[in-house]
Each structure stands twice: as C-alpha cells, then as structure tokens.
C-alpha positions, 0 to 999 in steps of 0.5 A: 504752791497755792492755798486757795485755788478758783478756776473760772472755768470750773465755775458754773453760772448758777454759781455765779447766781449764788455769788451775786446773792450772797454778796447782796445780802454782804451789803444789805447787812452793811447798809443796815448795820450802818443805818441801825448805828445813825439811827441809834445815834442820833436818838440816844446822843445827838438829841438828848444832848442838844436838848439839853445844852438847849441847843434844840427846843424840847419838843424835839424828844419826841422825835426820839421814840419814832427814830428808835423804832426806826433804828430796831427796823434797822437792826431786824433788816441786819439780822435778816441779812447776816443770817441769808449772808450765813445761809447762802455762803455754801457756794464757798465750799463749792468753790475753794478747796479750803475755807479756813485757812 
C-alpha cells in the first residue's frame, strides 16, 4: 500500500515548469537565509569582537552599517523567496493525492 503516490506519466510538462519554479525559489530562499545569517554575523560578532580584543584597528566599525544593510538585503530576498516558494507549492496538490501525511 503506497501513501503518496506520483506517476510520471500523468504529469504534465507545465507541471514540470511549476516544479522546476518552486524549486528555484527552495534554493533562492536557502542562498538568502544563509547569506542574511554571514552577513549578520560578521557584523554584529566578528568585527565588534576583533575590534575589541584589538585584533582589527577601529575604523573598521565603519564597515559594520554597510554589511548590515547588506544583511536586510539579504533578509528581504528571503522573504520574497519563501512566500514564492508558499505561492508556487499549489502543483503539490495537483500531484500527490495526500499532502500531509
């Protein structure tokens, strides 16, 4: 007995299109959630820290604000991916005959 069952057959090349989409936006939102999080890091610990234990000189806390912005760049590209990603996920329905299992 299969739970979930996808027959290749049945599925249309349009919804191969809307696959191939939605699986671009998984991966946008990934790359972003990611980036969004370096970013983050290395603005709020990375160059505090080293500036502080003088590892780095201070004008490099002026580089902060820029890599902040940089990271909300980041988070916006994300947002906009997931809600694509939410969007575009109807060709789920079309295919499997139960989504959550």
């Amino acid at each position: 007995m299969t739970l979930l069952e996808i027959i290749a057959t049945r599925t249309t090349s349009d919804q191969w299109s809307q696959i191939t989409t939605t699986l671009i936006y998984l991966w946008s939102f990934v790359g972003s959630m990611v980036m969004f999080a370096g970013c983050l890091l290395l603005g709020h610990g990375i160059i505090p820290s080293l500036v502080s234990t003088r590892d780095l000189p201070p004008q490099y806390t002026k580089l902060r604000q820029p890599i902040l912005v940089v990271s909300a760049i980041f988070l916006l590209s994300a947002v906009f991916c997931f809600v694509n990603f939410i969007t575009h996920m109807t060709v789920v329905y079309d295919l499997f005959n139960r989504v959550w299992v």
